[in-house]
Each structure stands twice: as C-alpha cells, then as structure tokens.
DRENPA-3360 file (N, C-alpha, C; in nm, 2 decimals, always signed):
BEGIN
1 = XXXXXXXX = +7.60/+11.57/+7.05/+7.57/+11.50/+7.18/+7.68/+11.50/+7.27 ~ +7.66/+11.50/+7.38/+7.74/+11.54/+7.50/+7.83/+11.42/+7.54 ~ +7.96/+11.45/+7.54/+8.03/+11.35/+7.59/+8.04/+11.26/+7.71 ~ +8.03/+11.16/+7.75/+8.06/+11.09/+7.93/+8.16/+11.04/+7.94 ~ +8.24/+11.13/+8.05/+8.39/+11.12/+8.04/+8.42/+11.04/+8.21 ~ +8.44/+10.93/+8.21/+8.47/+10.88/+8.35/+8.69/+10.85/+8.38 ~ +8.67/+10.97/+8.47/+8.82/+10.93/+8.53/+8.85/+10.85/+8.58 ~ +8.91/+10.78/+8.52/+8.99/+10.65/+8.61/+9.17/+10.65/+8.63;
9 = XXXXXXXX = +9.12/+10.68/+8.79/+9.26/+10.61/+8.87/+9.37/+10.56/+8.89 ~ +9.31/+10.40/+8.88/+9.38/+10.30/+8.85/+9.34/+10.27/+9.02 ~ +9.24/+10.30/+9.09/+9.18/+10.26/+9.24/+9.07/+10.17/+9.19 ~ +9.03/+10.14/+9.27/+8.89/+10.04/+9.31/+8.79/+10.07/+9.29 ~ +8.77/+10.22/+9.33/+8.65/+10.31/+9.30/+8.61/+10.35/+9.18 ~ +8.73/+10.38/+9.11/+8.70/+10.45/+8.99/+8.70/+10.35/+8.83 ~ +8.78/+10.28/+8.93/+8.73/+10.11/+8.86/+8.58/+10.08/+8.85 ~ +8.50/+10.05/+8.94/+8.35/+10.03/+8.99/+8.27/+10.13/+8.92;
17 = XXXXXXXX = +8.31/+10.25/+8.91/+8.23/+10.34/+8.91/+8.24/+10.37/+8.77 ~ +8.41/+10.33/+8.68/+8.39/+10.31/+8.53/+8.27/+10.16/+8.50 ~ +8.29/+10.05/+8.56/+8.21/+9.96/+8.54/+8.09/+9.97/+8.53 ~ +8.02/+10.04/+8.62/+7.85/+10.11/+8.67/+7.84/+10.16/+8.50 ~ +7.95/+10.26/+8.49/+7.89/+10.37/+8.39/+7.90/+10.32/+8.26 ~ +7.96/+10.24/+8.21/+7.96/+10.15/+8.07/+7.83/+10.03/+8.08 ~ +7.80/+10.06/+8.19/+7.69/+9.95/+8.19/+7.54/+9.98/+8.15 ~ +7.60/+10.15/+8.18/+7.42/+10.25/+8.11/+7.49/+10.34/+8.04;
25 = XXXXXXXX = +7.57/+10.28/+7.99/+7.66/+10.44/+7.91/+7.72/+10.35/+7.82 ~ +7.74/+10.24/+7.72/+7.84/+10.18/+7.63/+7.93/+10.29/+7.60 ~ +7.89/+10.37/+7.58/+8.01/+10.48/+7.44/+8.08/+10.59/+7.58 ~ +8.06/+10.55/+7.69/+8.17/+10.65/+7.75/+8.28/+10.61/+7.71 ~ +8.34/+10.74/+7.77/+8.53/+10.77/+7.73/+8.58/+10.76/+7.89 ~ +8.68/+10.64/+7.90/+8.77/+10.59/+7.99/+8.90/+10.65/+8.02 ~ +8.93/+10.80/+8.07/+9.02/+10.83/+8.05/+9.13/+10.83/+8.20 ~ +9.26/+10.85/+8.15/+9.38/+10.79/+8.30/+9.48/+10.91/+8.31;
33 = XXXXXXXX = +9.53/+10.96/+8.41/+9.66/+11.03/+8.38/+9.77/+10.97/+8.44 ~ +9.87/+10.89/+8.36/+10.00/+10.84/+8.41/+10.05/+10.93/+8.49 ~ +10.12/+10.88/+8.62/+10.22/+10.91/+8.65/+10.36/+10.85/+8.72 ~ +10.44/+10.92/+8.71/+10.57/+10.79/+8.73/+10.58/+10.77/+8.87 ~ +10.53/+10.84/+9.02/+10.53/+10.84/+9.12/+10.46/+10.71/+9.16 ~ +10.37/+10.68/+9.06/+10.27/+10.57/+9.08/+10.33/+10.44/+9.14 ~ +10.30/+10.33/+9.17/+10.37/+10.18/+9.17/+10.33/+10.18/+9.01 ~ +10.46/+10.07/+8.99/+10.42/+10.02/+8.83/+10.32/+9.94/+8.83;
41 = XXXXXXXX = +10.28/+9.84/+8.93/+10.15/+9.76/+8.94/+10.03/+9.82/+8.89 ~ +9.99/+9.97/+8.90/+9.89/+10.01/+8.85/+9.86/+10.04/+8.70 ~ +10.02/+10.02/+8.63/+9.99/+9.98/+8.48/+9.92/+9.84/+8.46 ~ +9.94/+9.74/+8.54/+9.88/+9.63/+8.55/+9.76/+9.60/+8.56 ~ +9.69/+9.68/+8.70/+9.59/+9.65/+8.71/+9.49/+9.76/+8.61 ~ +9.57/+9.87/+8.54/+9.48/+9.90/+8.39/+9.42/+9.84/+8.31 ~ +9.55/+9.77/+8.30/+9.51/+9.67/+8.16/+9.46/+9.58/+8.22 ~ +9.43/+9.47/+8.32/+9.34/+9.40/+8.37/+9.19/+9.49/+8.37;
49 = XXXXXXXX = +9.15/+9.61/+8.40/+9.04/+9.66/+8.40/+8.98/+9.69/+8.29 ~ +9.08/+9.71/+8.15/+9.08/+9.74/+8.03/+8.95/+9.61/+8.01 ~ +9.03/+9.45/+8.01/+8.97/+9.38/+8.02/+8.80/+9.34/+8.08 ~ +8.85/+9.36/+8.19/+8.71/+9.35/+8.24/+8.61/+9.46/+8.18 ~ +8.63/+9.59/+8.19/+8.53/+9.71/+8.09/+8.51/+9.64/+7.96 ~ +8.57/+9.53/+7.88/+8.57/+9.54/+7.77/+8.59/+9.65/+7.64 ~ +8.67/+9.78/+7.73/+8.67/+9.86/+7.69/+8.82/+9.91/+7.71 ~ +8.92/+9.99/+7.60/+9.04/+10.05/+7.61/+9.03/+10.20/+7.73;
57 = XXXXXXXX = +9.10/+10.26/+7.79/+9.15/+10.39/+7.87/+9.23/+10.42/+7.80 ~ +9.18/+10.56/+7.76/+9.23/+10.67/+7.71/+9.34/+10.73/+7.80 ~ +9.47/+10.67/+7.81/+9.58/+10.72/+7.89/+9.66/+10.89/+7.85 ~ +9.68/+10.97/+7.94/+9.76/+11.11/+7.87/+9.86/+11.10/+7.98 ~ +9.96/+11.17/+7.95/+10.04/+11.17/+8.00/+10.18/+11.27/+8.00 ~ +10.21/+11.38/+8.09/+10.24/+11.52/+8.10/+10.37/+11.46/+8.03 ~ +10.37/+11.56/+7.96/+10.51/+11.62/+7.89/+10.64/+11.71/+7.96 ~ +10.51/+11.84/+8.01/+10.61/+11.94/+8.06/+10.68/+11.90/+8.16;
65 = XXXXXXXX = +10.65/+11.84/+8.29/+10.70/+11.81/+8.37/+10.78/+11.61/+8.36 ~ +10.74/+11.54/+8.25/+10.83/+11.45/+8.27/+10.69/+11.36/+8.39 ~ +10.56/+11.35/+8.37/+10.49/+11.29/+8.47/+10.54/+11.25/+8.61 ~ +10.61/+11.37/+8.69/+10.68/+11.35/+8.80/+10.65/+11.44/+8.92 ~ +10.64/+11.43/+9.00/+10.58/+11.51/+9.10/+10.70/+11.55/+9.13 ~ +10.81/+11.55/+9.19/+10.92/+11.62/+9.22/+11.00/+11.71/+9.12 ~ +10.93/+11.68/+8.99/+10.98/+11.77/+8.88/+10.94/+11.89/+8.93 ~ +10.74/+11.87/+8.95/+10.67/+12.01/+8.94/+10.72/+12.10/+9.07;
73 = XXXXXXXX = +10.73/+12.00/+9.21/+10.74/+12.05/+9.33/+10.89/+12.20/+9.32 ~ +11.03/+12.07/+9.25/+11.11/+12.22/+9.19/+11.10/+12.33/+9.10 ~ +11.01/+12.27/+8.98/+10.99/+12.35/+8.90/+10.91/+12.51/+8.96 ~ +10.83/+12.46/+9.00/+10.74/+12.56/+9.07/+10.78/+12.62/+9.22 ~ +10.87/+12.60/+9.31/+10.88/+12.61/+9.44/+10.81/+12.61/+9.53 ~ +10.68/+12.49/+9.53/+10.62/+12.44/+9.63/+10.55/+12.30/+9.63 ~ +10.51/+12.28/+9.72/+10.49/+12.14/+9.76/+10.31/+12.21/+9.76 ~ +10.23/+12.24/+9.82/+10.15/+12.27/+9.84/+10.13/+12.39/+9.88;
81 = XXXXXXXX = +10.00/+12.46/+9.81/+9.95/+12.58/+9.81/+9.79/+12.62/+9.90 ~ +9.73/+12.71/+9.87/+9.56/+12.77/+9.89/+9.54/+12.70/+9.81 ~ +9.52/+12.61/+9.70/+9.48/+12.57/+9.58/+9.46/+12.43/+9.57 ~ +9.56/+12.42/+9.69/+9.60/+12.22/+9.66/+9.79/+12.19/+9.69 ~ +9.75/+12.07/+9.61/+9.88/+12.01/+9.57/+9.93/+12.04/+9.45 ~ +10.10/+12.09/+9.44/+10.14/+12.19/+9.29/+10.13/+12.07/+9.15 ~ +10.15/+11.92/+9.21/+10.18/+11.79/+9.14/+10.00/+11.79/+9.07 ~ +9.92/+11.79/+9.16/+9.77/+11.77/+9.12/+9.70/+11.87/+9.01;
89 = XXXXXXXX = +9.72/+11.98/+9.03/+9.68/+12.04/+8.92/+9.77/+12.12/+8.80 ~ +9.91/+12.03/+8.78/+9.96/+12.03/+8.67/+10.01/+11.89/+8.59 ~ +10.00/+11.74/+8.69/+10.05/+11.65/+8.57/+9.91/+11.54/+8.61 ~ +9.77/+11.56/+8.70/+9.69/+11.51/+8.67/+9.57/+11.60/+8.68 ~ +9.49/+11.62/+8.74/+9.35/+11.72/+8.73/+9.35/+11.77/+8.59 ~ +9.49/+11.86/+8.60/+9.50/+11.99/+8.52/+9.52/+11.89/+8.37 ~ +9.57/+11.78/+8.37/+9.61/+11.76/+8.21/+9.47/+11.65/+8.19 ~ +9.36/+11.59/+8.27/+9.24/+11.55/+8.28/+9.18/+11.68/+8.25;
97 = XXXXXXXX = +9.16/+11.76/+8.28/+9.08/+11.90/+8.24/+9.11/+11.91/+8.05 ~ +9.25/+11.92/+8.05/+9.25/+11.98/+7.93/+9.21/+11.86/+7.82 ~ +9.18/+11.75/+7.85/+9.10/+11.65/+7.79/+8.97/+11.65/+7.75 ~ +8.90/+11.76/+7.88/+8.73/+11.78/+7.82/+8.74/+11.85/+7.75 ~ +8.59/+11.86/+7.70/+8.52/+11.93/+7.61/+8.40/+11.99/+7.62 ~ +8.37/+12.12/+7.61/+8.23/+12.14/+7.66/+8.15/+12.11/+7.66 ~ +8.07/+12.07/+7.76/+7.96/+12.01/+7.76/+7.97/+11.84/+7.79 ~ +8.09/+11.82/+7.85/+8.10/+11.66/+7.83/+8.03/+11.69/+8.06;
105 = XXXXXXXX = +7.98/+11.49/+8.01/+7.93/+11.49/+8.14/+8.00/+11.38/+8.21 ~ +8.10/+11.46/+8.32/+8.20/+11.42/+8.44/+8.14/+11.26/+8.47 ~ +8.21/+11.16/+8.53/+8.20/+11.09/+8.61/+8.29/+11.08/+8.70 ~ +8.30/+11.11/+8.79/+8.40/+11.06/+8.95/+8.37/+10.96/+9.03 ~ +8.48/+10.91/+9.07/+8.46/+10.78/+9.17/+8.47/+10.80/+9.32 ~ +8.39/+10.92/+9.38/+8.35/+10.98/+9.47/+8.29/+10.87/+9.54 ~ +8.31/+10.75/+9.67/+8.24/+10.61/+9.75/+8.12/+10.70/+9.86 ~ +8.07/+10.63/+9.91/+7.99/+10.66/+9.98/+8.02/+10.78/+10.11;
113 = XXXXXXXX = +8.16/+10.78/+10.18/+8.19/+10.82/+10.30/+8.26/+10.94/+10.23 ~ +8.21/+10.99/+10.11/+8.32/+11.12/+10.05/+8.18/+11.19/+9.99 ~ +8.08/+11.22/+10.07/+7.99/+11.28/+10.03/+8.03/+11.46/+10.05 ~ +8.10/+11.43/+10.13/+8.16/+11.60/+10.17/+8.26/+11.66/+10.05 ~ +8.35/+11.56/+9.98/+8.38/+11.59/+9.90/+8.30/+11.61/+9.73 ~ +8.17/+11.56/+9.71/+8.11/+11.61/+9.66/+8.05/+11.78/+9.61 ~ +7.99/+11.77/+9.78/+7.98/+11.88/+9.81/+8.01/+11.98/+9.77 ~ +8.18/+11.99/+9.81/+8.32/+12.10/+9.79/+8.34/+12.11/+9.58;
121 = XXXXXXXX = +8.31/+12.00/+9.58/+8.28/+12.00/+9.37/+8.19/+12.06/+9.39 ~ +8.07/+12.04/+9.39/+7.92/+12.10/+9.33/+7.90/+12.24/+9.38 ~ +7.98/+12.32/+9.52/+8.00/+12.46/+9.54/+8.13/+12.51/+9.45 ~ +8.22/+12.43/+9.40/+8.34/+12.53/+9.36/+8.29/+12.49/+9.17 ~ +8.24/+12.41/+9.13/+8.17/+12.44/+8.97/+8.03/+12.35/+8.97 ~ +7.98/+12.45/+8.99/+7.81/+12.48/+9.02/+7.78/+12.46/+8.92 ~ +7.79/+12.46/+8.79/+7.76/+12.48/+8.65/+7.81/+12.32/+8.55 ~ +7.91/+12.30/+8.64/+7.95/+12.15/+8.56/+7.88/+12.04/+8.57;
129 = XXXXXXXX = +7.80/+11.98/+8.49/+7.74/+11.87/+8.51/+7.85/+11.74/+8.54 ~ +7.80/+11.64/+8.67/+7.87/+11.57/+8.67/+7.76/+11.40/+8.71 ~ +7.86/+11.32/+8.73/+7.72/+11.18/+8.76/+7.86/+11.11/+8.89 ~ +7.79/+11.07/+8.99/+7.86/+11.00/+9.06/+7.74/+10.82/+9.12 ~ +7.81/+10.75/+9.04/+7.75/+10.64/+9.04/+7.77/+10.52/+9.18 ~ +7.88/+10.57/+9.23/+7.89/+10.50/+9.35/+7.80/+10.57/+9.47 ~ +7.84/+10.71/+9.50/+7.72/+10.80/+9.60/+7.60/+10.74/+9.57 ~ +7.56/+10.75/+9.47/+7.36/+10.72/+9.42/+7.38/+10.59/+9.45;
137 = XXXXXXXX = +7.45/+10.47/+9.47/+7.41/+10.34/+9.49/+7.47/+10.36/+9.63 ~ +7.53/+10.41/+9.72/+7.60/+10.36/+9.87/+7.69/+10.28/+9.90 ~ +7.80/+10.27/+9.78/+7.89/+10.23/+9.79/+7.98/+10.28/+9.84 ~ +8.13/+10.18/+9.93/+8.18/+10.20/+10.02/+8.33/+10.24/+9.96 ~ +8.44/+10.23/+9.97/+8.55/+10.23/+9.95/+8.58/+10.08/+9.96 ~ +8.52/+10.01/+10.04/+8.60/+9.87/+10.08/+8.47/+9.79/+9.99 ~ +8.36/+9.81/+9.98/+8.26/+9.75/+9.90/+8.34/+9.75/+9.75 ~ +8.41/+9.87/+9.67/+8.44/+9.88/+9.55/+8.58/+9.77/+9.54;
145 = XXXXXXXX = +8.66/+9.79/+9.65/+8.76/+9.66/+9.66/+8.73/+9.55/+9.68 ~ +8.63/+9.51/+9.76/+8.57/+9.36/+9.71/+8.49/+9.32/+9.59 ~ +8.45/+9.46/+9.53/+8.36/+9.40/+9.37/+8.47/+9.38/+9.29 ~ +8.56/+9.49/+9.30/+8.72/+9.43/+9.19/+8.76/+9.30/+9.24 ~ +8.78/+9.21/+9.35/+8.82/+9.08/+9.38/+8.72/+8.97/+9.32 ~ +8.58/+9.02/+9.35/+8.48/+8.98/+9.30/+8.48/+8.91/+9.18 ~ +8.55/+9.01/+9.09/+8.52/+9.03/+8.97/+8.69/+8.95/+8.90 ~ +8.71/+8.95/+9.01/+8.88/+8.83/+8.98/+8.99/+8.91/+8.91;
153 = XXXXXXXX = +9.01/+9.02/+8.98/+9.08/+9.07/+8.91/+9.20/+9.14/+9.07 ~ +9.32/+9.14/+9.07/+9.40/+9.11/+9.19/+9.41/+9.28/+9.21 ~ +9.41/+9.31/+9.32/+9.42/+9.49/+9.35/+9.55/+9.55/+9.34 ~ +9.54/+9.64/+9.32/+9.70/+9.72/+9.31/+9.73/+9.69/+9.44 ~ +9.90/+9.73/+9.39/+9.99/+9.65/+9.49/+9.99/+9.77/+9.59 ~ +9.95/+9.89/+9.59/+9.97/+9.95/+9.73/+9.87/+9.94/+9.82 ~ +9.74/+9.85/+9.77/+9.60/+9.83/+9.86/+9.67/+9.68/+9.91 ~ +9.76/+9.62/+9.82/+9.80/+9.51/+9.90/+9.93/+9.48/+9.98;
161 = XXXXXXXX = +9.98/+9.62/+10.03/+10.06/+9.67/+10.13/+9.99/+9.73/+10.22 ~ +9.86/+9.76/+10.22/+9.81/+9.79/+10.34/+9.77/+9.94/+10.32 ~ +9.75/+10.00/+10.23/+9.78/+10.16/+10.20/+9.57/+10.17/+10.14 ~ +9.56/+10.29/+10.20/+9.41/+10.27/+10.15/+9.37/+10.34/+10.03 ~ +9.46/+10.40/+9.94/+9.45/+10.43/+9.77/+9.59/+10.42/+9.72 ~ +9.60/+10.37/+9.60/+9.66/+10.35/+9.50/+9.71/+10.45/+9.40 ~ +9.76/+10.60/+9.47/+9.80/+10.70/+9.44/+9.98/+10.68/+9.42 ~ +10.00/+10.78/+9.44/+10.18/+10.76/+9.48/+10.22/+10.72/+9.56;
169 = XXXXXXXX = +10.35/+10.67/+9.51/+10.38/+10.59/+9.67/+10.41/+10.73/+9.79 ~ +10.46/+10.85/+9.76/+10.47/+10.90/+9.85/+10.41/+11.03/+9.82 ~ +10.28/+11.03/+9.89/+10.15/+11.09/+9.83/+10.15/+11.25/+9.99 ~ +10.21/+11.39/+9.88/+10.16/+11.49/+9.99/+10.04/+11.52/+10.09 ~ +9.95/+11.47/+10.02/+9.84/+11.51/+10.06/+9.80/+11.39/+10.21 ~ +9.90/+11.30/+10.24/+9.90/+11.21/+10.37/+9.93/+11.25/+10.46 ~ +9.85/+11.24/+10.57/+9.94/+11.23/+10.73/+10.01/+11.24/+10.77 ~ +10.06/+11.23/+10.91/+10.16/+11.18/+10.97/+10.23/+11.03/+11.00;
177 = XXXXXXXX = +10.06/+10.98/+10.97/+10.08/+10.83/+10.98/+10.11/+10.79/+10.86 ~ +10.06/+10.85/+10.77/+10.09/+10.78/+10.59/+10.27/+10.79/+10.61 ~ +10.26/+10.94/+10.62/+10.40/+10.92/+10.53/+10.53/+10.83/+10.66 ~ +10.44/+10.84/+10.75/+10.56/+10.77/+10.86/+10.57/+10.57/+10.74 ~ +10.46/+10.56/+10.74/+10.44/+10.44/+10.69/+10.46/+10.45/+10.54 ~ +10.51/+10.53/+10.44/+10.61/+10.60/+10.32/+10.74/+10.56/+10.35 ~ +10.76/+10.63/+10.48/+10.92/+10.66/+10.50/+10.96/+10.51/+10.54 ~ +10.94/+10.41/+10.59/+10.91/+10.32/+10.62/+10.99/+10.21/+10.48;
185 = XXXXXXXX = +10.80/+10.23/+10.36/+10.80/+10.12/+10.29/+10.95/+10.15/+10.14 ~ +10.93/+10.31/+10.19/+10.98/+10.39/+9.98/+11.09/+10.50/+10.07 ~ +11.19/+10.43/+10.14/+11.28/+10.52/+10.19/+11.34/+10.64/+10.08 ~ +11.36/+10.59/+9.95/+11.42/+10.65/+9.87/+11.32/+10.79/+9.79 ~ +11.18/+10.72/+9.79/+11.13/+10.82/+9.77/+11.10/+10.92/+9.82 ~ +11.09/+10.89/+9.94/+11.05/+10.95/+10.06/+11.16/+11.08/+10.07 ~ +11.32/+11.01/+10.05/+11.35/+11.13/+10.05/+11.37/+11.22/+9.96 ~ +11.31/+11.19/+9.88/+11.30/+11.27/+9.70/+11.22/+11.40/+9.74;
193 = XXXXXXXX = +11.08/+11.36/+9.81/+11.00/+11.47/+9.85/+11.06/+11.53/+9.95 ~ +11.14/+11.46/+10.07/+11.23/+11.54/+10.17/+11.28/+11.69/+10.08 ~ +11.37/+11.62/+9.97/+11.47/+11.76/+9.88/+11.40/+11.84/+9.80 ~ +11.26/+11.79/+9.77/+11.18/+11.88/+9.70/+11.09/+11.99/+9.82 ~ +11.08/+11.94/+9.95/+11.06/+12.05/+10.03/+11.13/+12.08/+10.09 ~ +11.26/+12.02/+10.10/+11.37/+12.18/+10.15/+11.41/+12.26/+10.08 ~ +11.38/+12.23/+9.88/+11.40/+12.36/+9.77/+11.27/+12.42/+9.82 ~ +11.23/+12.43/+9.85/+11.05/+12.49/+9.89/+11.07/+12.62/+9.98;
201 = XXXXXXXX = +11.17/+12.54/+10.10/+11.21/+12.61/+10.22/+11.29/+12.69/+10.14 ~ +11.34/+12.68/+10.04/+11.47/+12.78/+10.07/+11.44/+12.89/+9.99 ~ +11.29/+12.89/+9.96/+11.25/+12.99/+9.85/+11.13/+13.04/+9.95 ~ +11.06/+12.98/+10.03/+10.92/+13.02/+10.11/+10.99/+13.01/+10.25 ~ +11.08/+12.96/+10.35/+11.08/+12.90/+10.43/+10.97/+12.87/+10.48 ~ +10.92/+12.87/+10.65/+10.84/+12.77/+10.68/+10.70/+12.75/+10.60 ~ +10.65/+12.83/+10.56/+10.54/+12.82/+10.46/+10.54/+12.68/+10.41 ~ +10.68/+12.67/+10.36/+10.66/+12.57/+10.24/+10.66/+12.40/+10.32;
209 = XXXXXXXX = +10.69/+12.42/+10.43/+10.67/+12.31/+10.53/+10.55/+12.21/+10.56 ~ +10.53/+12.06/+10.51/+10.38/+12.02/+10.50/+10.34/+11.98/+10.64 ~ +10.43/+12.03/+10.76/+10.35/+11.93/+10.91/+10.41/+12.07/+10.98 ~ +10.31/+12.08/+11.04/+10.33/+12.13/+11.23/+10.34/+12.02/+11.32 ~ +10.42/+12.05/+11.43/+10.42/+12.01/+11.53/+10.23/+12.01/+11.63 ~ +10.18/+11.92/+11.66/+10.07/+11.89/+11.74/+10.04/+11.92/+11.86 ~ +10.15/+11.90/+11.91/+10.16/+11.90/+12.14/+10.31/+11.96/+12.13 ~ +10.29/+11.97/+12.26/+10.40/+12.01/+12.33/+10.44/+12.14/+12.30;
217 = XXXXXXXX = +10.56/+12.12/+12.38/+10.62/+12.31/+12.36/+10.65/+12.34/+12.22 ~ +10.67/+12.29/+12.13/+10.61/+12.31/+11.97/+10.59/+12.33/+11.94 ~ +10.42/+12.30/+11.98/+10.31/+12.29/+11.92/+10.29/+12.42/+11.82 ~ +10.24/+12.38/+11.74/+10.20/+12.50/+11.63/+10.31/+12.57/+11.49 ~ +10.44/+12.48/+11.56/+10.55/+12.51/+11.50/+10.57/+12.44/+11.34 ~ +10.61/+12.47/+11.23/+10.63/+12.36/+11.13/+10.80/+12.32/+11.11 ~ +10.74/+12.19/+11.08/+10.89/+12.11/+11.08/+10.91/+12.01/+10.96 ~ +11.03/+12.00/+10.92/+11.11/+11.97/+10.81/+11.04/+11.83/+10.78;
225 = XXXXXXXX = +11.00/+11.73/+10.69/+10.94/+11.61/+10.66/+11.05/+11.51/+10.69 ~ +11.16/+11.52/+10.67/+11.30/+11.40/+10.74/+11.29/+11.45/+10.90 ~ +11.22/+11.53/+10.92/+11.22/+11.55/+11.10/+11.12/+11.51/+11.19 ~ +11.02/+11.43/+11.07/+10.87/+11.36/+11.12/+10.93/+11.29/+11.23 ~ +10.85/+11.28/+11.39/+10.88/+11.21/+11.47/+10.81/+11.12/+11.45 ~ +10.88/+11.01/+11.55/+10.82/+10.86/+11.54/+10.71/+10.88/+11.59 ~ +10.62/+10.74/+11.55/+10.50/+10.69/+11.64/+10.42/+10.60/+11.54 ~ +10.31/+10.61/+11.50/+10.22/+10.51/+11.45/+10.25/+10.49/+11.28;
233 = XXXXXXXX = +10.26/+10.39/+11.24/+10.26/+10.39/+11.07/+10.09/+10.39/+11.06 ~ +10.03/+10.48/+10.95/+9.93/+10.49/+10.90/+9.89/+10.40/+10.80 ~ +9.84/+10.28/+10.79/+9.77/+10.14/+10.71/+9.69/+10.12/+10.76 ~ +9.60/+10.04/+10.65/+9.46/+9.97/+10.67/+9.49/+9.82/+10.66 ~ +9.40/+9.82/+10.73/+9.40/+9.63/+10.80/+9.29/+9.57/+10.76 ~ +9.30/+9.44/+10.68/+9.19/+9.35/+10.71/+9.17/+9.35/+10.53 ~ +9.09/+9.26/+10.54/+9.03/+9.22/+10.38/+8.90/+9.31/+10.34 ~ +8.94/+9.34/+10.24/+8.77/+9.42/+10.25/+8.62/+9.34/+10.20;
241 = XXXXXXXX = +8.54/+9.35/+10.23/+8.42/+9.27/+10.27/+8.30/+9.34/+10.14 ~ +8.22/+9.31/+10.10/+8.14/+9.29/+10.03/+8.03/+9.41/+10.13 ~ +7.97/+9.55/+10.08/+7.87/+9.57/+10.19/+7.70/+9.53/+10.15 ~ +7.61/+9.58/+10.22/+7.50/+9.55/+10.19/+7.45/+9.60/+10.02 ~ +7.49/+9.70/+9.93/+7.45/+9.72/+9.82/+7.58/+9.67/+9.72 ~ +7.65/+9.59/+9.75/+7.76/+9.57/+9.64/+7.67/+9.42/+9.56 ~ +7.60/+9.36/+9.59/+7.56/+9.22/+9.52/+7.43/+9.31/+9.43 ~ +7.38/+9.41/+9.47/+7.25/+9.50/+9.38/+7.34/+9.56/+9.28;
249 = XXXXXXX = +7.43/+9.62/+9.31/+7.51/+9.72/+9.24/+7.58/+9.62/+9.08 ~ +7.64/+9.51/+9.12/+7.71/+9.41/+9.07/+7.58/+9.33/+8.96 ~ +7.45/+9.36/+8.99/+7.36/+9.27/+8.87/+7.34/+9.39/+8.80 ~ +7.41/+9.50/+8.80/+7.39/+9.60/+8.67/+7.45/+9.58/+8.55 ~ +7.61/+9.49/+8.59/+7.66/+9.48/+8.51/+7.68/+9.35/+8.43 ~ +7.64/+9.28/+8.52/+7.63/+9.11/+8.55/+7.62/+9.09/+8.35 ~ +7.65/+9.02/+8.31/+7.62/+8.94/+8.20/+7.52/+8.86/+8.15;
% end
C-alpha cells in the first residue's frame, strides 16, 4: 500500500494542510527537514503542531552540509543557479526526496494564490502523484494563519515579525524588500550570506550576484548584496483574518 507523505515546514500552511490530511488519512507520515538558518521558534511551533496532529514529525536532518545554508553556498560556489537555490536542493527538497519511496503519495502545502506553482510541479513530474488539500478547499495563506490561531496555537516568530513565511531568517530566494527588511532585523546573518556571495563572485563573478540594478544608468547591471540600496523594508501587516472556507475546512477536523 502506498505511502502519504505530507511535508511539513514548520509554516501555517503546511501545518493546515498536515491537519486536512490526518483527518482523511490517520496513518500519514509527517515529515520536516531541520535547518539551522531557521528561527529556533520553529522547533517550538513543531512540537506544538506535534500536539495538535496528535501525531509525532518525522524530523531529518543533513549531515553533509552541517544543516546550513552558508555551508552549501561555499561548499558548492553558488548561491543560486538554472535549478534553484544551491541550499534548497541539498539540505531540504533534496534530503525530503531521499525520504520517499516509490509510489508514496506527495502532500504539499501549496494555499490557494500558488496555483501557478502547482502547475510548474505537475509539468516538471507529470508522473508523481501528489494531493494538495488546501488548493481543492481555497484556502488562503492568511486563512491557514488564522486556523493555527484558531486552533490556539501561537505562530512562528518570523510571521510574528511581520515576515510572510517562516523559512530562514535570511531567505535567497527574497526581494529587495525582504532582504532590506533581513538586513535590518538579522544584521549578522545577513552578512553571512553577503560572504557567501562574494566566495561566489570570486569563482563566477557577476553571475553569481543575486540583484540587478532596476532604473537608472545601471539598470540591468548586478550588484553586490551589502550594496542593496535603500528604500522600502518588505513585511506584511495586519492580523490575518479567517476567509470564507476556513470555518468548512476547520469541521473536517473538528472533534
């Protein structure tokens, strides 16, 4: 019999969307990939979720790299490739992959406004069965943060800095506004990834650079990450609110 393997985050989503799936699934497998880049709050809000699932997460946790995104960034000489992020598909996707088993059936915590990201899954493995239990009900990003409040359980500490996932504190795959608002809250880390893309540069130069310049006589040019110019910090504001399917969604599990 085929396995149901739901990844969980340590987000809101993937929280909700583990909840949904133990609720028509008892015997799924709850699995997590540590990493040290994380807030420690999110070992917190695990084990509170642990709780509420009534169910343990299957935590793994990379060896080679020391669960560290600035390990892989040196190890490898890049920060980002055609493929992704070098951190993403060696101390989480990649060590979440080597967890399945054939034939096991995926759950992701894909919300409603990441239908496009779907998509980009179901054209790059056509063949993988997967279930996305938030899409099929219309749940939101901010609907899945009010069912965890809901549900009395307090949100990771970077949703309650204003940050809108609960990834690393100083997460490549951000902005201009994120990481202005990085450099800001995690000066120290911030420049961790600064030295992990100037070893980048000194092996790719500008290639290995994660921002161009926008406007001006620049424009089009790429520039150093301690060279980010000022302007807006990238956060989200406001409480998040309950949407129209989170009280339907919520008597699936209901007791």
């Amino acid at each position: 019999m085929s396995r149901i393997v739901c990844q969980f985050s340590c987000g809101a989503a993937s929280a909700v969307a583990a909840k949904l799936t133990l609720a028509q699934y008892p015997d799924a497998i709850l699995v997590n990939a540590d990493i040290d880049n994380e807030d420690a709050d999110n070992r917190r809000f695990l084990a509170d979720c642990e709780t509420w699932f009534g169910r343990s997460v299957t935590v793994l946790r990379d060896t080679k790299y020391g669960a560290n995104i600035n390990t892989v960034f040196r190890s490898v000489g890049y920060l980002k490739g055609p493929n992704g992020a070098a951190c993403t598909s060696r101390i989480k996707r990649g060590l979440l992959r080597a967890f399945e088993q054939p034939g096991d059936l995926l759950v992701i915590g894909y919300t409603a406004e990441e239908q496009e990201r779907l998509d980009d899954w179901r054209e790059a493995w056509p063949d993988r069965p997967i279930l996305t239990p938030l899409i099929d009900r219309g749940l939101t990003k901010e609907d899945c943060k009010a069912m965890v409040l809901r549900a009395g359980i307090e949100l990771p500490m970077q949703y309650r800095r204003g940050y809108a996932n609960a990834n690393c504190k100083v997460c490549i795959k951000g902005g201009m506004g994120y990481m202005r608002a990085a450099r800001e809250d995690f000066p120290e880390e911030f420049e961790e990834v600064c030295k992990s893309e100037d070893y980048a540069y000194s092996l790719h130069g500008d290639n290995a650079r994660l921002f161009r310049h926008r406007s001006g006589p620049l424009e089009g040019q790429r520039f150093a990450l301690r060279e980010l110019p000022p302007g807006p910090a990238d956060r989200s504001d406001g409480p998040p609110e309950c949407g129209l399917f989170c009280a339907m969604a919520e008597q699936e599990y209901a007791a």
